[in-house]
mmJSON file of the N, C-alpha and C atoms, coordinates in Angstrom:
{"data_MODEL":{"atom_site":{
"group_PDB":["ATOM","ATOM","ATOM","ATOM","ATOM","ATOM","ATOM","ATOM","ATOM","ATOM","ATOM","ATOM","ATOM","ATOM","ATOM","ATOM","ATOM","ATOM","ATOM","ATOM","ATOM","ATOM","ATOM","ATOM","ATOM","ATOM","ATOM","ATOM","ATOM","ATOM","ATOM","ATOM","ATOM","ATOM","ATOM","ATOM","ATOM","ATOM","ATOM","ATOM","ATOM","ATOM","ATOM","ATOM","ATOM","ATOM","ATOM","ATOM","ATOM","ATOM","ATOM","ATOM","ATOM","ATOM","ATOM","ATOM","ATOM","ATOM","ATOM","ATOM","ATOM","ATOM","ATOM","ATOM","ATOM","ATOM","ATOM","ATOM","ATOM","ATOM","ATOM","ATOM","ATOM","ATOM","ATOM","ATOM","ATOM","ATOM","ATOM","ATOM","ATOM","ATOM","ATOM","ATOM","ATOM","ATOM","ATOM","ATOM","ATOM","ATOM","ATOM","ATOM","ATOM","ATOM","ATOM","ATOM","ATOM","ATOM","ATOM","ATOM","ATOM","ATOM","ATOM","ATOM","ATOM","ATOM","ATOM","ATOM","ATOM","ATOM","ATOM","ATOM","ATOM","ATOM","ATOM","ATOM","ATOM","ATOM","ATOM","ATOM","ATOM","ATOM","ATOM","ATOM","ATOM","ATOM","ATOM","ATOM","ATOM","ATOM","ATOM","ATOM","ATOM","ATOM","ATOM","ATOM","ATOM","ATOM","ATOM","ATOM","ATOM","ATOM","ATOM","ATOM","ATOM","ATOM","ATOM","ATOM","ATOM","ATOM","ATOM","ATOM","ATOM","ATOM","ATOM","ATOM","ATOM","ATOM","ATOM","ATOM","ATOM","ATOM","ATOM","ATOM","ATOM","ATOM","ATOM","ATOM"],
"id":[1,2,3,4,5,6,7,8,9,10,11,12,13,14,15,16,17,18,19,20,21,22,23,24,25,26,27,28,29,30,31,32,33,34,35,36,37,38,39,40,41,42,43,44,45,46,47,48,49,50,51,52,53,54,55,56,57,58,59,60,61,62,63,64,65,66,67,68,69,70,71,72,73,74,75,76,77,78,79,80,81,82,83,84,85,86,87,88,89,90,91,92,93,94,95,96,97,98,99,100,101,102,103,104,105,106,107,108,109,110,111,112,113,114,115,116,117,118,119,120,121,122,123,124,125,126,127,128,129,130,131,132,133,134,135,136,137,138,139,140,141,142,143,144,145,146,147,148,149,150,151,152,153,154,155,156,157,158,159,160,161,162,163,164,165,166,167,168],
"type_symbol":["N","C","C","N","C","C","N","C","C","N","C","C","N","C","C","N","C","C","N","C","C","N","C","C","N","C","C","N","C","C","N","C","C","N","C","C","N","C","C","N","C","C","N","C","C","N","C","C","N","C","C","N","C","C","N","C","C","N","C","C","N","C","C","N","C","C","N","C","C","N","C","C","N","C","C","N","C","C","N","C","C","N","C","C","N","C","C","N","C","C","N","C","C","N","C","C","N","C","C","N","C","C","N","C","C","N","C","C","N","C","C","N","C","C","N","C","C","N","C","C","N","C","C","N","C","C","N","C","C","N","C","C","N","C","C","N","C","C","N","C","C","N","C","C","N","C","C","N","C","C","N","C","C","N","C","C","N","C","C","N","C","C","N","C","C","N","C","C"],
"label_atom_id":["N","CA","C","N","CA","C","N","CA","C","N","CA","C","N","CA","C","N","CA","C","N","CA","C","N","CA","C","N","CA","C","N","CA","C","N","CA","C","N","CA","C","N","CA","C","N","CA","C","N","CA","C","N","CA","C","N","CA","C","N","CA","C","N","CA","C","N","CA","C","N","CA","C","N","CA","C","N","CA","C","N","CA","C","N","CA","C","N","CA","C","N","CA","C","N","CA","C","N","CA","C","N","CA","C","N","CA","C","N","CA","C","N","CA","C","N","CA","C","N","CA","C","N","CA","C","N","CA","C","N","CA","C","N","CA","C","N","CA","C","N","CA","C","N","CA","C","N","CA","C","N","CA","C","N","CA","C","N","CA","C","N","CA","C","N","CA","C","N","CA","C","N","CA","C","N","CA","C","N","CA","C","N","CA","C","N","CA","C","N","CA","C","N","CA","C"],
"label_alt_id":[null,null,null,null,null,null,null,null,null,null,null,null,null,null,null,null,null,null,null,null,null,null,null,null,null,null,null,null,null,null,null,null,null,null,null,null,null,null,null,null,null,null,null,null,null,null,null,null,null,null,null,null,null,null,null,null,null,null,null,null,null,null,null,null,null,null,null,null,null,null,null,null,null,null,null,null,null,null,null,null,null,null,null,null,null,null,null,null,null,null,null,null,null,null,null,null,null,null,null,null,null,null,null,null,null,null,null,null,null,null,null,null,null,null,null,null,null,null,null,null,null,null,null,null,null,null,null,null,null,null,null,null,null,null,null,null,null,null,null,null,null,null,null,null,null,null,null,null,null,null,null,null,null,null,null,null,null,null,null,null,null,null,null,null,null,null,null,null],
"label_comp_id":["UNK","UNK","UNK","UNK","UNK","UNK","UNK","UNK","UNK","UNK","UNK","UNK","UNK","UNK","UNK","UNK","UNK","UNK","UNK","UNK","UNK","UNK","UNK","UNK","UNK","UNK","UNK","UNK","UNK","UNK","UNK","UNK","UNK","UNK","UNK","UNK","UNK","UNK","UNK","UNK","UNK","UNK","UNK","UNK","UNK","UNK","UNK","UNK","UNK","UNK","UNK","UNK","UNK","UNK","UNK","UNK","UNK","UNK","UNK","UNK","UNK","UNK","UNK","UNK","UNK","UNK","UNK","UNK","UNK","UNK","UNK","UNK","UNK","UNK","UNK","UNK","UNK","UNK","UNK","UNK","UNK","UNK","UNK","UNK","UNK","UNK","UNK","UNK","UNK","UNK","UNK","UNK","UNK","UNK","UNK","UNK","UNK","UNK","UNK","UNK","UNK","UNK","UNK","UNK","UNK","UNK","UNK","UNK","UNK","UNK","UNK","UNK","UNK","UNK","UNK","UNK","UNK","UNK","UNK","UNK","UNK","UNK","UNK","UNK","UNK","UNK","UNK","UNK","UNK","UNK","UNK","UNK","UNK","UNK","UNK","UNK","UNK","UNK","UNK","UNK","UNK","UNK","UNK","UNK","UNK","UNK","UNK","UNK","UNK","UNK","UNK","UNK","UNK","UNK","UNK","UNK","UNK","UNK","UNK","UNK","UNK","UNK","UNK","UNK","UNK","UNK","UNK","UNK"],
"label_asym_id":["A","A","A","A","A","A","A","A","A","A","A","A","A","A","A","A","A","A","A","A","A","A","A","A","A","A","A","A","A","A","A","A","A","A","A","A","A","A","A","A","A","A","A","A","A","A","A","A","A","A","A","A","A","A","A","A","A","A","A","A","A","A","A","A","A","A","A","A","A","A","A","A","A","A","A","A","A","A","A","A","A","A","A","A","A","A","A","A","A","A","A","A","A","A","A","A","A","A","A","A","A","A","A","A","A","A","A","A","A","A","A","A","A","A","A","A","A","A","A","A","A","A","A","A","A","A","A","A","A","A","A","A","A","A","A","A","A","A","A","A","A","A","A","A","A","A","A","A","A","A","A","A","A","A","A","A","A","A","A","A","A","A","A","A","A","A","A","A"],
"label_entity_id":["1","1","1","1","1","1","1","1","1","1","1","1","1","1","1","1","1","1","1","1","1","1","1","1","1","1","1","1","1","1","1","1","1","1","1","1","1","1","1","1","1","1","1","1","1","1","1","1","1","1","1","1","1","1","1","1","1","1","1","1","1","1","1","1","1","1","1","1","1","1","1","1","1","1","1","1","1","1","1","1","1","1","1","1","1","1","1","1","1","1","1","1","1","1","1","1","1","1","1","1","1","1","1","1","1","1","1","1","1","1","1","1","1","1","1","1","1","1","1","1","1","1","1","1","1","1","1","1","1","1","1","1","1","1","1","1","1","1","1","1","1","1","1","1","1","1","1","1","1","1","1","1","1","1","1","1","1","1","1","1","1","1","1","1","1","1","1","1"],
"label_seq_id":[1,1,1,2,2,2,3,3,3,4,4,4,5,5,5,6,6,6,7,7,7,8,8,8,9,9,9,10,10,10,11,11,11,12,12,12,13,13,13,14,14,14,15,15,15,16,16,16,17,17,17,18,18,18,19,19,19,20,20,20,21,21,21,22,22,22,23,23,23,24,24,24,25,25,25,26,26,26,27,27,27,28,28,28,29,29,29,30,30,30,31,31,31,32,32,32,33,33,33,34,34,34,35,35,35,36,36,36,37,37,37,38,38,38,39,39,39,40,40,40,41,41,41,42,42,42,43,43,43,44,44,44,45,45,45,46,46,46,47,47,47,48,48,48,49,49,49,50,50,50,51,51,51,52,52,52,53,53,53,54,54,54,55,55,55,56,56,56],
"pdbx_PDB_ins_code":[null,null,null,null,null,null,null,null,null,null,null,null,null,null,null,null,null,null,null,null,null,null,null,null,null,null,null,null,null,null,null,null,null,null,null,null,null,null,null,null,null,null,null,null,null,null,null,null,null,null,null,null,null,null,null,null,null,null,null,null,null,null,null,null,null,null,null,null,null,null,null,null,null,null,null,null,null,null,null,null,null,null,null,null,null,null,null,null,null,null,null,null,null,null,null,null,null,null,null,null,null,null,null,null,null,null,null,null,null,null,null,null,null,null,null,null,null,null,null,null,null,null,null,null,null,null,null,null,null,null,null,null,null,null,null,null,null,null,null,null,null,null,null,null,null,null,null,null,null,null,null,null,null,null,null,null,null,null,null,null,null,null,null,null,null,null,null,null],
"Cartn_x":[77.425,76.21,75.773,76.289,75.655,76.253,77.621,78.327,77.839,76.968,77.08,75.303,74.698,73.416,73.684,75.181,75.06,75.312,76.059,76.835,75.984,74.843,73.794,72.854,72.626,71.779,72.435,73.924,74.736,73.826,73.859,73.176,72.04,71.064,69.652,69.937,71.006,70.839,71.131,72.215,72.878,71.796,70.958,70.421,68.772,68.405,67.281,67.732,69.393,70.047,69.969,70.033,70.386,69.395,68.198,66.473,66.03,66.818,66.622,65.012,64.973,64.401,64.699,66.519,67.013,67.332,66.603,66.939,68.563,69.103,70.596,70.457,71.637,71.093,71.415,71.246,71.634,70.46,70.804,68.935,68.703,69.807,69.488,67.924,68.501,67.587,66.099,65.558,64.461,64.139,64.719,64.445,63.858,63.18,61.956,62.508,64.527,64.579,65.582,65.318,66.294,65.657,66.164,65.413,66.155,66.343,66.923,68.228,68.115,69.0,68.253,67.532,66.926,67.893,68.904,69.793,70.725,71.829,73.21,74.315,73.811,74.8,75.915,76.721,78.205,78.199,77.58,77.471,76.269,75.603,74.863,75.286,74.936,73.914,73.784,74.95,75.673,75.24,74.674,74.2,74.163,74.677,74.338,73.815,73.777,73.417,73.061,72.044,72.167,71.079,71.21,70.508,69.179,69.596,68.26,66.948,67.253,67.094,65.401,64.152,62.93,62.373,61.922,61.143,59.991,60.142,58.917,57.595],
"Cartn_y":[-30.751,-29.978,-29.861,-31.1,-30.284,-29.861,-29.735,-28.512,-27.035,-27.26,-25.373,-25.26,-26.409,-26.142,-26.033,-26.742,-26.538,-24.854,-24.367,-23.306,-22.033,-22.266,-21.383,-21.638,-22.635,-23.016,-22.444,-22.463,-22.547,-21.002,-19.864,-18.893,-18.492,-19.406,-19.538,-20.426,-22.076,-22.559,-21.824,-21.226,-19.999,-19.527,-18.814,-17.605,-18.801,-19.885,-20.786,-21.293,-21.203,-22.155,-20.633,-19.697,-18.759,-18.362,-17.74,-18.039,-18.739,-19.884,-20.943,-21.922,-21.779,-22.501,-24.061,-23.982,-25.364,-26.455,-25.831,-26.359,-25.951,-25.001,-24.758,-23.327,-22.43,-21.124,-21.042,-19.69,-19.922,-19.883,-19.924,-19.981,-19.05,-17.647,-16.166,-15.662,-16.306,-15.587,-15.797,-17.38,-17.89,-17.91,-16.766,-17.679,-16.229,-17.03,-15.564,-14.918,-14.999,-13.872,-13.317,-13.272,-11.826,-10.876,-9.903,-8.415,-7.672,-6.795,-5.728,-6.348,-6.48,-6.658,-8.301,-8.637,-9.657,-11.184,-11.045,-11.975,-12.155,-12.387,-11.583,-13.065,-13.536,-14.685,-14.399,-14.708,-14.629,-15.024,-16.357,-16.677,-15.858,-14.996,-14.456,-13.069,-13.095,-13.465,-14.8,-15.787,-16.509,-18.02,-18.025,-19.574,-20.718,-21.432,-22.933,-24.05,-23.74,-24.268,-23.311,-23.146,-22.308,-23.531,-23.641,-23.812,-22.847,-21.426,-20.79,-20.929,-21.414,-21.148,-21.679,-20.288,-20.915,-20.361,-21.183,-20.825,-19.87,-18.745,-17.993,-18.63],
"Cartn_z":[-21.353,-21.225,-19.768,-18.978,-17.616,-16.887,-16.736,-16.199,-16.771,-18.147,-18.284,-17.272,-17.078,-16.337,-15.065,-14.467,-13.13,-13.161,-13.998,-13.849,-13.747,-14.457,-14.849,-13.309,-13.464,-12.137,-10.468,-10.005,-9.258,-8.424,-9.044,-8.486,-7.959,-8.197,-7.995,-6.478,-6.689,-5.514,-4.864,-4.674,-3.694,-2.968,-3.575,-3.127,-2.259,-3.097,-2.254,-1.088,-0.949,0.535,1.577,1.127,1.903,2.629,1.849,2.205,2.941,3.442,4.168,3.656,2.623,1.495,1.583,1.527,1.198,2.448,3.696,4.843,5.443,4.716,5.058,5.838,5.567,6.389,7.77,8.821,9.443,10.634,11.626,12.58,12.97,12.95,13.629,12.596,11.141,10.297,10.609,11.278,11.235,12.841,13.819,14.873,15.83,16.459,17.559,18.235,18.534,19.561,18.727,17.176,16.26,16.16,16.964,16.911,18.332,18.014,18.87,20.056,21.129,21.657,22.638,22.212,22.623,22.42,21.597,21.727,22.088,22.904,23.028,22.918,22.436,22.071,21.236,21.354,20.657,19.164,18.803,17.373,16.584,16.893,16.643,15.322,14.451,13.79,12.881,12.687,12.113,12.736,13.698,14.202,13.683,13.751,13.249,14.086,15.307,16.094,17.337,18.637,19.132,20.084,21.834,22.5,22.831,22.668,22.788,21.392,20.322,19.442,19.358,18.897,18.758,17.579,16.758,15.699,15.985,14.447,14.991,14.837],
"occupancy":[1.0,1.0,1.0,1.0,1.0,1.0,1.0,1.0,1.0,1.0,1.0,1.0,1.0,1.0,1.0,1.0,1.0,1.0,1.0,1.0,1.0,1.0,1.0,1.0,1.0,1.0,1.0,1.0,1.0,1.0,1.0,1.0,1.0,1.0,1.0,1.0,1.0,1.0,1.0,1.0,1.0,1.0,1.0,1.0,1.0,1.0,1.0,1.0,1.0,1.0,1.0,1.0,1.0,1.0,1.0,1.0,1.0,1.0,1.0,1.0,1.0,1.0,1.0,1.0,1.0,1.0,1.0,1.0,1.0,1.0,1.0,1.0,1.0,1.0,1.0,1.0,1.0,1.0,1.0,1.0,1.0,1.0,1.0,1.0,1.0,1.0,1.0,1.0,1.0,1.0,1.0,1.0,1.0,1.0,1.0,1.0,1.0,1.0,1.0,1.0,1.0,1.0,1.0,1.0,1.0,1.0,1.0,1.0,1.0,1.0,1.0,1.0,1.0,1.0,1.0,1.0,1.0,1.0,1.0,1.0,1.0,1.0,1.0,1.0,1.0,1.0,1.0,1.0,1.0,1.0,1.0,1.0,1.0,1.0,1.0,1.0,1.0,1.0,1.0,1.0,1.0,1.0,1.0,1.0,1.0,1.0,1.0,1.0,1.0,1.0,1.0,1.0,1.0,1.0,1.0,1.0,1.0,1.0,1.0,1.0,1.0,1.0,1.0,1.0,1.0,1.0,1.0,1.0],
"B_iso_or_equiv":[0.0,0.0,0.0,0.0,0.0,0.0,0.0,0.0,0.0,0.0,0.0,0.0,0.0,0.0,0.0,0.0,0.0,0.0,0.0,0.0,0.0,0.0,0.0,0.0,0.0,0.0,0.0,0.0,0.0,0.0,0.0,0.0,0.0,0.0,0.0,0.0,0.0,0.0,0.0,0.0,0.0,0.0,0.0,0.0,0.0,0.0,0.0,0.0,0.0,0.0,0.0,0.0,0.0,0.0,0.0,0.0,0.0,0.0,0.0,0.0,0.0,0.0,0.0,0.0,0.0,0.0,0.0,0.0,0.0,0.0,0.0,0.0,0.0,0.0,0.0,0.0,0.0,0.0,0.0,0.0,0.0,0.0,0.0,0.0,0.0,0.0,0.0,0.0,0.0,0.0,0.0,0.0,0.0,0.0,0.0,0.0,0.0,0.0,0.0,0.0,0.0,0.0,0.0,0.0,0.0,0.0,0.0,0.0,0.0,0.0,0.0,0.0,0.0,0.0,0.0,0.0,0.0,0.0,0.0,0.0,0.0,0.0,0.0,0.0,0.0,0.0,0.0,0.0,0.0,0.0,0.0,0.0,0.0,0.0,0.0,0.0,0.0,0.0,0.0,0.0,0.0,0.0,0.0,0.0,0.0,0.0,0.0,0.0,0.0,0.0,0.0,0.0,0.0,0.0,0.0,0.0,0.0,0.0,0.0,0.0,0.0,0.0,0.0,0.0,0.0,0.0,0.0,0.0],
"pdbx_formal_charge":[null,null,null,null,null,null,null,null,null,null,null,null,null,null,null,null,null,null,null,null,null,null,null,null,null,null,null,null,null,null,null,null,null,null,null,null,null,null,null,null,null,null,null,null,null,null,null,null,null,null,null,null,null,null,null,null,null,null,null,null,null,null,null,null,null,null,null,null,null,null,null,null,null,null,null,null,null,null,null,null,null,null,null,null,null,null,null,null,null,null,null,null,null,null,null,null,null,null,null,null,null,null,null,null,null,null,null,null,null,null,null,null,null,null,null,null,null,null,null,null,null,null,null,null,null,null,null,null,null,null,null,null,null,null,null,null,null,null,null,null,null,null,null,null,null,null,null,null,null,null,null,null,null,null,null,null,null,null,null,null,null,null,null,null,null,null,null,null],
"auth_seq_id":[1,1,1,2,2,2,3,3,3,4,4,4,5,5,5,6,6,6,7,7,7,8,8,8,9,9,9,10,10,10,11,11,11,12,12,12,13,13,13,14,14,14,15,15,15,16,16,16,17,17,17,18,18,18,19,19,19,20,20,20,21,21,21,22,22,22,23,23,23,24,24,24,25,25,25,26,26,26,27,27,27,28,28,28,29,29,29,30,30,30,31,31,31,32,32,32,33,33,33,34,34,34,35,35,35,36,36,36,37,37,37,38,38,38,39,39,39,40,40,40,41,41,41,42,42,42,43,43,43,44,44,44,45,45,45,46,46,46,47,47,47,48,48,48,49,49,49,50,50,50,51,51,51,52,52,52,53,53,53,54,54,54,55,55,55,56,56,56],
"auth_comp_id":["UNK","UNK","UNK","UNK","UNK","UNK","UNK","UNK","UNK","UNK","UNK","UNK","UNK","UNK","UNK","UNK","UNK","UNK","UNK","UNK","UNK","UNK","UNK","UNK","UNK","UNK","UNK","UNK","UNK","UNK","UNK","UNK","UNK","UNK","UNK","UNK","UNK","UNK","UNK","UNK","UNK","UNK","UNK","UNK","UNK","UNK","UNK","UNK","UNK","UNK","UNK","UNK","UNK","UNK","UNK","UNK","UNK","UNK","UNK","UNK","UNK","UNK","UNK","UNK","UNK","UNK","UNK","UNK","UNK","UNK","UNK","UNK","UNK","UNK","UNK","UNK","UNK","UNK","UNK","UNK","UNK","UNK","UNK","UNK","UNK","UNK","UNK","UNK","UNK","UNK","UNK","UNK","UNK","UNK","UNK","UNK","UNK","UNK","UNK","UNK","UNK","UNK","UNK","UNK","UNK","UNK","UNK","UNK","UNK","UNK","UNK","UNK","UNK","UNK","UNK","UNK","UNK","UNK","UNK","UNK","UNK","UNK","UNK","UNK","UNK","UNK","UNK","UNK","UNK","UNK","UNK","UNK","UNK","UNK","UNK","UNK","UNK","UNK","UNK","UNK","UNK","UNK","UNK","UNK","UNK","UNK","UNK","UNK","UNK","UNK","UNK","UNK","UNK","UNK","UNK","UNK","UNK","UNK","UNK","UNK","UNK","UNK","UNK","UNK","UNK","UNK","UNK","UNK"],
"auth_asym_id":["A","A","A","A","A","A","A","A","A","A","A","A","A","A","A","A","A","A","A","A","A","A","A","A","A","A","A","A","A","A","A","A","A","A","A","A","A","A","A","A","A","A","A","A","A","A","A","A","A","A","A","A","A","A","A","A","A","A","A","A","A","A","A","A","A","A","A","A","A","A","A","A","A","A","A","A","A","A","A","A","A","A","A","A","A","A","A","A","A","A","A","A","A","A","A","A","A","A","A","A","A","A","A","A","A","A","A","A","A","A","A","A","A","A","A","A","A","A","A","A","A","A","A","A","A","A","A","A","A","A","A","A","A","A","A","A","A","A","A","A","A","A","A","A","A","A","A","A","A","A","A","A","A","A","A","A","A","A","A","A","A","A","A","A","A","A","A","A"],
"auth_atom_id":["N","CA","C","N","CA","C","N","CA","C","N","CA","C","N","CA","C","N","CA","C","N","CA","C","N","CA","C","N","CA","C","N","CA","C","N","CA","C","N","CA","C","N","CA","C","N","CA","C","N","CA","C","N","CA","C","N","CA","C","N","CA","C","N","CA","C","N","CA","C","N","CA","C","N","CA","C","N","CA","C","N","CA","C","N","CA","C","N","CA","C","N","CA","C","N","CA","C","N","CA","C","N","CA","C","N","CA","C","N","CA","C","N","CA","C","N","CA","C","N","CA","C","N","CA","C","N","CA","C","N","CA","C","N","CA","C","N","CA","C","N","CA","C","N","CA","C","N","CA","C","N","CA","C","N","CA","C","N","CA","C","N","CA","C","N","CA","C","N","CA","C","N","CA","C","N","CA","C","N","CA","C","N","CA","C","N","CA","C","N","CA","C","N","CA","C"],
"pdbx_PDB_model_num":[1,1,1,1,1,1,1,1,1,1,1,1,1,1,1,1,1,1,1,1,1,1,1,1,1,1,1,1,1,1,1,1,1,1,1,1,1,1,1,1,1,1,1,1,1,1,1,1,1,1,1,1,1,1,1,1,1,1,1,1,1,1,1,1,1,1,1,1,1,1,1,1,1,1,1,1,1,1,1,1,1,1,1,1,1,1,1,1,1,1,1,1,1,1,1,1,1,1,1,1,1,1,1,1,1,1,1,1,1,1,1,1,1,1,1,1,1,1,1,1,1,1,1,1,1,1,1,1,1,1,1,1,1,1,1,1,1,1,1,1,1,1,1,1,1,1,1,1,1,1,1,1,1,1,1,1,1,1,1,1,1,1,1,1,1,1,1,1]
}}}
């Protein structure tokens, strides 16, 4: 029985990690210089780590 809850459940986590809900995610999504050409970093949009990186 709880493999069929993870299984059911599995899509919801997906989509709360992505949201950056789950503390996962990446930092382009959450961070003050995504927008126009204001970033030009290479890992960008995909960041997992980034020295410029500031919360909005």
């Amino acid at each position: 029985m709880g493999s069929l809850l993870r299984m059911i459940l599995a899509p919801f986590r997906a989509l709360f990690t992505r949201l950056g809900a789950g503390g996962g995610g990446y930092l382009c999504d959450r961070c003050k210089w995504d927008y126009g050409d204001a970033c030009r970093r290479p890992e960008r949009p995909n960041a997992r780590s980034c020295p410029d990186f500031k919360g909005r």
